[in-house]
MMTF fields as JSON, N, C-alpha, C and O atoms, coordinates in Angstrom:
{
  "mmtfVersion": "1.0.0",
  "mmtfProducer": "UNKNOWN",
  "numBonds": 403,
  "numAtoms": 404,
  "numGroups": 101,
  "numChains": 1,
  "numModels": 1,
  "chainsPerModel": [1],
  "groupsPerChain": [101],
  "chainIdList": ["A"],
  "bondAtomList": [4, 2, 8, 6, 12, 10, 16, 14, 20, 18, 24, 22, 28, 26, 32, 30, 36, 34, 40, 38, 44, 42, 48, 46, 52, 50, 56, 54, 60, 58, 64, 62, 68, 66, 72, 70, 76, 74, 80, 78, 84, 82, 88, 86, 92, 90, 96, 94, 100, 98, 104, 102, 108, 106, 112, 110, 116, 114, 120, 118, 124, 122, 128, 126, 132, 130, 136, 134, 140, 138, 144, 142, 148, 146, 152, 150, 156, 154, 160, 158, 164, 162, 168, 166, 172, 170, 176, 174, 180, 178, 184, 182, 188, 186, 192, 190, 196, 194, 200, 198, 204, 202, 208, 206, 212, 210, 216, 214, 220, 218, 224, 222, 228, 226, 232, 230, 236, 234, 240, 238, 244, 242, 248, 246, 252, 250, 256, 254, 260, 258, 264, 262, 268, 266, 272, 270, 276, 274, 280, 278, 284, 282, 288, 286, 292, 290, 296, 294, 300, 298, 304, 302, 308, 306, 312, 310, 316, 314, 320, 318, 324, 322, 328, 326, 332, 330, 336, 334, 340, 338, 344, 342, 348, 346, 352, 350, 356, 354, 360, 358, 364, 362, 368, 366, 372, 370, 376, 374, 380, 378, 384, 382, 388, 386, 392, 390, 396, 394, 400, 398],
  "bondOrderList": [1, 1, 1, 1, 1, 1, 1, 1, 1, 1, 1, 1, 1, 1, 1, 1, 1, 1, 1, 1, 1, 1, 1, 1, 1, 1, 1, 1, 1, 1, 1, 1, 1, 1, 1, 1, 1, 1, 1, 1, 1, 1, 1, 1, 1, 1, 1, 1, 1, 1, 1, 1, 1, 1, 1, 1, 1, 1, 1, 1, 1, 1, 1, 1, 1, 1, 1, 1, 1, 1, 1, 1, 1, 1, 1, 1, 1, 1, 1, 1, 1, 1, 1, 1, 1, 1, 1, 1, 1, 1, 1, 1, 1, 1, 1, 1, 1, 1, 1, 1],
  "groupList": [{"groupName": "UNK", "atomNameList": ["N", "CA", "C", "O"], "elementList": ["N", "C", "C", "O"], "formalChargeList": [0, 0, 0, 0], "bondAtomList": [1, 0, 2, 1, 3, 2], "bondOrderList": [1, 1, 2], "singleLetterCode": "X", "chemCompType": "L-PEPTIDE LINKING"}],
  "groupTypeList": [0, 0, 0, 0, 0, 0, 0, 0, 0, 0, 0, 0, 0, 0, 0, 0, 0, 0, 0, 0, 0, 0, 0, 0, 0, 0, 0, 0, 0, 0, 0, 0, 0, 0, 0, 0, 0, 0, 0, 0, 0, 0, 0, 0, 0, 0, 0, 0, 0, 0, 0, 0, 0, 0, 0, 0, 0, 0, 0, 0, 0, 0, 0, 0, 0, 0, 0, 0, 0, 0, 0, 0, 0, 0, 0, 0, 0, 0, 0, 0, 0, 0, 0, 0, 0, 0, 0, 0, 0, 0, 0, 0, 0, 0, 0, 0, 0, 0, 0, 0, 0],
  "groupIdList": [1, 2, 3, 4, 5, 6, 7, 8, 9, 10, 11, 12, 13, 14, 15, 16, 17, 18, 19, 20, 21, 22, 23, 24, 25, 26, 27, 28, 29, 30, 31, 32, 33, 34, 35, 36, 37, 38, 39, 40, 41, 42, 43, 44, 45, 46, 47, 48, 49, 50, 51, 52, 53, 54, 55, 56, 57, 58, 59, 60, 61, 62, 63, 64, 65, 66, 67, 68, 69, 70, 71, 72, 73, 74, 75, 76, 77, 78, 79, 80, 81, 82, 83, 84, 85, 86, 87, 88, 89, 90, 91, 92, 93, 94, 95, 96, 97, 98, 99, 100, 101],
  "secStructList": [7, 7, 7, 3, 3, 3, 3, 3, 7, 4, 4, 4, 1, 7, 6, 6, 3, 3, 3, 3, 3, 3, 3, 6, 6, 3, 3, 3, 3, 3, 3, 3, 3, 6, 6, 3, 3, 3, 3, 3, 3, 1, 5, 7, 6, 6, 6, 7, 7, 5, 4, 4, 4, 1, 7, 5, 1, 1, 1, 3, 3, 3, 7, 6, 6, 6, 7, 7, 3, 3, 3, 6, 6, 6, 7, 5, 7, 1, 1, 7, 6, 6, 7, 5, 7, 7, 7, 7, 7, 3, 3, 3, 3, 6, 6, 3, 3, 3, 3, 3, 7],
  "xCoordList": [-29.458, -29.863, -31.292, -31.723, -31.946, -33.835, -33.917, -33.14, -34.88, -35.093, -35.894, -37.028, -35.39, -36.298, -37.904, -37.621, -38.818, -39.661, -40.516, -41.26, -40.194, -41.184, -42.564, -43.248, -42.955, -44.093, -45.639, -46.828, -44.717, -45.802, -44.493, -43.288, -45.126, -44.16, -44.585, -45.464, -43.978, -43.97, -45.219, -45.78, -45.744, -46.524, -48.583, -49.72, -47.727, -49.078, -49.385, -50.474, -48.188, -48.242, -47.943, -46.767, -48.645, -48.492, -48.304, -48.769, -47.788, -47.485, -48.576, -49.521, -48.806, -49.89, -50.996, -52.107, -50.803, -51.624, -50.925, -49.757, -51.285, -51.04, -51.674, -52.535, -51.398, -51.818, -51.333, -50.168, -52.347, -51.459, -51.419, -52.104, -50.125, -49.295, -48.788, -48.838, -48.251, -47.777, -46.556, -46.181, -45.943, -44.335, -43.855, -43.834, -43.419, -43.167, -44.051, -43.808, -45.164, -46.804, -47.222, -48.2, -46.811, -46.929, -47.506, -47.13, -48.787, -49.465, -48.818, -48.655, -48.564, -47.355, -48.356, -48.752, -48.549, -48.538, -47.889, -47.274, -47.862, -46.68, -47.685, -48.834, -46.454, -46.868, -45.953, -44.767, -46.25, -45.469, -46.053, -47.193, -44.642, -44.921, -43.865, -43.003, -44.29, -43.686, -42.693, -41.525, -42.713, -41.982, -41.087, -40.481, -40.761, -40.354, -41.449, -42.412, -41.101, -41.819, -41.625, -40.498, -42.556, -42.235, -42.661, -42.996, -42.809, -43.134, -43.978, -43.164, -45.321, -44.99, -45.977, -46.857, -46.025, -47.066, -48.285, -48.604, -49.028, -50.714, -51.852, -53.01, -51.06, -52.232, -52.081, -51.174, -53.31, -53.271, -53.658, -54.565, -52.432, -52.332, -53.657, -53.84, -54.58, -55.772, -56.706, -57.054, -57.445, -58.045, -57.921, -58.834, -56.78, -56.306, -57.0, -57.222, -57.48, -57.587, -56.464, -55.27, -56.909, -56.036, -55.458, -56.249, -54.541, -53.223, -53.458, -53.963, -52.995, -52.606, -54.062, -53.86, -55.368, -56.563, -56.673, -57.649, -56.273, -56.42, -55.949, -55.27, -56.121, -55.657, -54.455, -54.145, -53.956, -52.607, -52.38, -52.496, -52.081, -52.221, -50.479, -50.017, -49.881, -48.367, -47.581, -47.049, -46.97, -46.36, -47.418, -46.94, -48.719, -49.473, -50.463, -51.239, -50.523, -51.811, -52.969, -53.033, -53.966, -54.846, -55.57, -55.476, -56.365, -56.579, -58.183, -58.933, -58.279, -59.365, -60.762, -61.989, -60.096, -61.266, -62.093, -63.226, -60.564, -61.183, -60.071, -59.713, -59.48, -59.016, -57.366, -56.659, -56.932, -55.704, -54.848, -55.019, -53.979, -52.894, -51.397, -50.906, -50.594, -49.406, -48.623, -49.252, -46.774, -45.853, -45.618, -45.5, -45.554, -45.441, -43.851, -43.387, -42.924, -42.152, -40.888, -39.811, -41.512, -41.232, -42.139, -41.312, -43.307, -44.847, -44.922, -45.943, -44.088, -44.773, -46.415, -46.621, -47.155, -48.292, -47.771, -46.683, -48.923, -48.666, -49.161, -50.365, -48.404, -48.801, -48.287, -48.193, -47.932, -47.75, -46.577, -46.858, -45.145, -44.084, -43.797, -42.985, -44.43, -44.056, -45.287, -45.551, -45.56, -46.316, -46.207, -46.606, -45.595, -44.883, -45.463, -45.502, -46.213, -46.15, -44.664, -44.254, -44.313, -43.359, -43.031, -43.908, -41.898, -41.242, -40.772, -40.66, -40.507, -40.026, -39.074, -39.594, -37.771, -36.797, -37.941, -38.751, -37.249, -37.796, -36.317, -35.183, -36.82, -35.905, -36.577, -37.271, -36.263, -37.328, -35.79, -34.775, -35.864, -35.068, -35.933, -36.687, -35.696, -36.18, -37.792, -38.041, -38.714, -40.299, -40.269, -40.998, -39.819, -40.068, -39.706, -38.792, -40.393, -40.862, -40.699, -41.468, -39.237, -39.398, -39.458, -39.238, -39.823, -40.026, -38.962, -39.074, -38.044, -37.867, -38.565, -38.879, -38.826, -39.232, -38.588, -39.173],
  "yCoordList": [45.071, 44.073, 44.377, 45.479, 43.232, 43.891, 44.121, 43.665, 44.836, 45.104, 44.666, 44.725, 43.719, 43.138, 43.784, 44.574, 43.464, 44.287, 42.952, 42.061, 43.135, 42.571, 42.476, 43.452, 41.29, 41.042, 40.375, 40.651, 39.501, 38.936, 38.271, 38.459, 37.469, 36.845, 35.48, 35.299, 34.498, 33.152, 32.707, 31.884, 33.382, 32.983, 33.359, 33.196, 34.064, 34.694, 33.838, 33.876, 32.893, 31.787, 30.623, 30.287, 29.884, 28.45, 27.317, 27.385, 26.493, 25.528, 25.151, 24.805, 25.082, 24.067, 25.0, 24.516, 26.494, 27.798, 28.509, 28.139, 29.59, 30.838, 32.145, 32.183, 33.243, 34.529, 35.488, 35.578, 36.069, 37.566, 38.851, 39.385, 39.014, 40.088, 41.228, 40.981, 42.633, 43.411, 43.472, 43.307, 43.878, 43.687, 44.877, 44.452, 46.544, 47.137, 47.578, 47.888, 47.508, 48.259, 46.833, 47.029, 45.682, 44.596, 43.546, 43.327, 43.018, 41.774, 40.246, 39.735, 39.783, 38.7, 37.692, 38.07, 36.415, 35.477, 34.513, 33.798, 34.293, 33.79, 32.129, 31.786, 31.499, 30.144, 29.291, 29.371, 28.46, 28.05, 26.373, 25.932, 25.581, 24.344, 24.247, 25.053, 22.724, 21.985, 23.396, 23.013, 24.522, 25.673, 26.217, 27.218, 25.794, 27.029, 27.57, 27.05, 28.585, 30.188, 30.308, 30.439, 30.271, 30.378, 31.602, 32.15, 32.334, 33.477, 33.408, 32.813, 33.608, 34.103, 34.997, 35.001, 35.913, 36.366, 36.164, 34.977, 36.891, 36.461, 36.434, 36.143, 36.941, 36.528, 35.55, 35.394, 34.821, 33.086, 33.856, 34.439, 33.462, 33.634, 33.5, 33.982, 32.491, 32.105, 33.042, 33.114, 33.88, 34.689, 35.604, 35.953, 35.866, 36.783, 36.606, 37.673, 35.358, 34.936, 35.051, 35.08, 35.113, 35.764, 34.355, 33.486, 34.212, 32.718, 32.463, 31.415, 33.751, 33.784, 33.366, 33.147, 33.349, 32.791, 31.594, 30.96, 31.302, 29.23, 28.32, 28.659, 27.163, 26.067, 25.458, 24.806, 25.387, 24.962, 23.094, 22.762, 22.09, 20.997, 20.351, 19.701, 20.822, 20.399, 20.828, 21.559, 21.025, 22.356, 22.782, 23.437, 22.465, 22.795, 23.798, 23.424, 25.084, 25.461, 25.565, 26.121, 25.25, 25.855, 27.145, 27.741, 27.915, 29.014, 28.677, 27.721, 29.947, 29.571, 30.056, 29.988, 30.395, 30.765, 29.461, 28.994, 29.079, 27.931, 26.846, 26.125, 26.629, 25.644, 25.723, 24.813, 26.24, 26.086, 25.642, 25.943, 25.073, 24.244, 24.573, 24.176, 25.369, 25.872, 25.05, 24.409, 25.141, 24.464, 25.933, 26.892, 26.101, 26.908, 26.97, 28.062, 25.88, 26.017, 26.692, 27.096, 26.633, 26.827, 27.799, 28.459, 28.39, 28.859, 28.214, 28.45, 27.183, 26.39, 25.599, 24.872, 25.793, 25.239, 24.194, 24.035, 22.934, 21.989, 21.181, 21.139, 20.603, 19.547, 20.55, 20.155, 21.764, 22.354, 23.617, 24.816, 23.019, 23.267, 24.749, 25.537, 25.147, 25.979, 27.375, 28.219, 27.392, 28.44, 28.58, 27.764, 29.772, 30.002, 31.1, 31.967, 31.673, 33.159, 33.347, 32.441, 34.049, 35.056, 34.312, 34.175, 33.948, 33.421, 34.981, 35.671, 35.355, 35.863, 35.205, 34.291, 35.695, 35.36, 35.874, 36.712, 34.757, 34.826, 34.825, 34.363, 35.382, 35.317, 35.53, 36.506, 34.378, 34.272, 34.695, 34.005, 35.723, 36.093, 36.465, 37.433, 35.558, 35.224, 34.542, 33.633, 35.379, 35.239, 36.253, 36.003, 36.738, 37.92, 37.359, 36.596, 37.78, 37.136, 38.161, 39.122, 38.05, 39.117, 38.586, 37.387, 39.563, 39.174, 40.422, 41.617, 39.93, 41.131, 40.912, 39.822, 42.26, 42.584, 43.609, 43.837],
  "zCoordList": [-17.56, -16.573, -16.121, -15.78, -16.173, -15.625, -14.216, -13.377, -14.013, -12.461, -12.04, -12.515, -10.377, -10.001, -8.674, -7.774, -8.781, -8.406, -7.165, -7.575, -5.876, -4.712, -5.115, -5.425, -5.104, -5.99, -4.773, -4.611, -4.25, -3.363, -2.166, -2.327, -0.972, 0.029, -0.334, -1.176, 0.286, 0.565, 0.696, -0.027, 1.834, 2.953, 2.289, 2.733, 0.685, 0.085, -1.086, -1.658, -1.507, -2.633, -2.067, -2.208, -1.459, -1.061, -1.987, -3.125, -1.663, -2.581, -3.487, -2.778, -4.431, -6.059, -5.777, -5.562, -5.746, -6.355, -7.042, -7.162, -7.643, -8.136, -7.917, -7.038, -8.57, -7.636, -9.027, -9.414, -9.567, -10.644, -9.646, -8.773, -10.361, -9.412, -10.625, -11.83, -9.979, -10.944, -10.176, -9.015, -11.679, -11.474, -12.695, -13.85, -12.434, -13.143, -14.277, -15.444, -13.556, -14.559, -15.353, -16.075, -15.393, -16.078, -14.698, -13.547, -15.724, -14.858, -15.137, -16.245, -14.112, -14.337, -13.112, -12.009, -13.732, -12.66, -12.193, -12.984, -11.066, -9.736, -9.722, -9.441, -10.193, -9.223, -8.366, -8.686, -7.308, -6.556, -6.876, -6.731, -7.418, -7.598, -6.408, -6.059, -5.79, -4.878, -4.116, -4.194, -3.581, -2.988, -4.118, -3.738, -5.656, -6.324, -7.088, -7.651, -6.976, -7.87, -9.378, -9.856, -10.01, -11.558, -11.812, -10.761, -12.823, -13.245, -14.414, -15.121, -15.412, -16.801, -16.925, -16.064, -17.997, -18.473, -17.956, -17.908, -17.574, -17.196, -17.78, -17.48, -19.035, -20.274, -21.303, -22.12, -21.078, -22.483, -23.908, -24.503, -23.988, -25.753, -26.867, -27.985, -25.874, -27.156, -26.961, -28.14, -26.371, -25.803, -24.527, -23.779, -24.462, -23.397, -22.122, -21.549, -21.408, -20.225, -19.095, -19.392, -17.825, -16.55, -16.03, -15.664, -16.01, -15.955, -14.903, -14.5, -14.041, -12.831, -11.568, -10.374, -12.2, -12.036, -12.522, -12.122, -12.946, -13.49, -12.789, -11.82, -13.009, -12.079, -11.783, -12.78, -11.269, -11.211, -10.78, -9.6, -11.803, -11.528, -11.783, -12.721, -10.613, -10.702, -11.424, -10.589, -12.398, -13.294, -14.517, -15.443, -14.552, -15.679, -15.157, -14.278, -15.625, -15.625, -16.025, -17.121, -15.579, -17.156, -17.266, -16.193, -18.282, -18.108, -17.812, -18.012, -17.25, -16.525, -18.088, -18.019, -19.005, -20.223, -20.645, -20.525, -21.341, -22.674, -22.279, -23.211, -21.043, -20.701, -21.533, -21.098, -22.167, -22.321, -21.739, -20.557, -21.862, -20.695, -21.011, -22.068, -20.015, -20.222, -19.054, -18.212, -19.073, -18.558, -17.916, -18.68, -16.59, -15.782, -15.875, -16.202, -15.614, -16.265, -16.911, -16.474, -18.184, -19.552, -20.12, -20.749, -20.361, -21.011, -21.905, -22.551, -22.447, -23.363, -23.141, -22.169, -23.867, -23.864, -24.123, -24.677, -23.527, -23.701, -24.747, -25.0, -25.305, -27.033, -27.971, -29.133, -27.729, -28.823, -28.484, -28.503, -28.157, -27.349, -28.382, -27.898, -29.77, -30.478, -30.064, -30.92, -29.466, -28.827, -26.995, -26.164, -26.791, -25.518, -25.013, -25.887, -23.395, -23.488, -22.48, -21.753, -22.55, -21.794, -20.28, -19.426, -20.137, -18.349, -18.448, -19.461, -16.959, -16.319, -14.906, -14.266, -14.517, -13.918, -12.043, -11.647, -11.592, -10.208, -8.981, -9.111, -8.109, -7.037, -5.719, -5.435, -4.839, -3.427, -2.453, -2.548, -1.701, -0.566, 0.58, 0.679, 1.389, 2.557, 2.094, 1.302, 2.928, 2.485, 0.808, -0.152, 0.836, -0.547, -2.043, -2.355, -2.618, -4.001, -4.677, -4.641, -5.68, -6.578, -7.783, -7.949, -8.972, -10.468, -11.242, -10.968, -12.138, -13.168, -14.371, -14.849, -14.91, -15.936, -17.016, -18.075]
}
């Protein structure tokens, strides 16, 4: 079973941002669409750009490199549902934001 690791609070991911966070020596970025928390990987697959620094436009992010566009989601990039990076499982208790890894 993975372990979950307090990552950030509520009150530190506001709704239609994101924030990279570590979670078990691993950089993971947190986004909050409409008040749920998604999780994935914080690095874009096309050039290892920081996720968790990109834009967040309703469940899409983009990376802040070369513009890549992922399903926060899902990590499916978008148009091309066969290239995914890494979700991670989320759990919000109370204000607290955890991630397993």
């Amino acid at each position: 079973m993975p372990e979950f690791f307090k990552v950030a609070t509520l009150s530190e991911l506001v709704a239609g941002t994101c924030k990279p966070v570590e979670a078990g020596g691993k950089v993971i970025a947190l986004f909050n669409v409409e008040g749920s928390v998604y999780a994935l990987d914080n690095t874009c697959l096309h050039r290892g750009g920081p996720l968790g620094q990109g834009t967040l436009n309703g469940d899409v992010v983009t990376c802040p490199l070369h513009m890549w566009e992922y399903n926060v989601r899902s990590g499916e990039k978008v148009n091309s549902p066969g290239v995914k990076v890494a979700t991670y499982p989320v759990q919000v208790e109370g204000d607290e934001i955890k991630v397993a890894v």
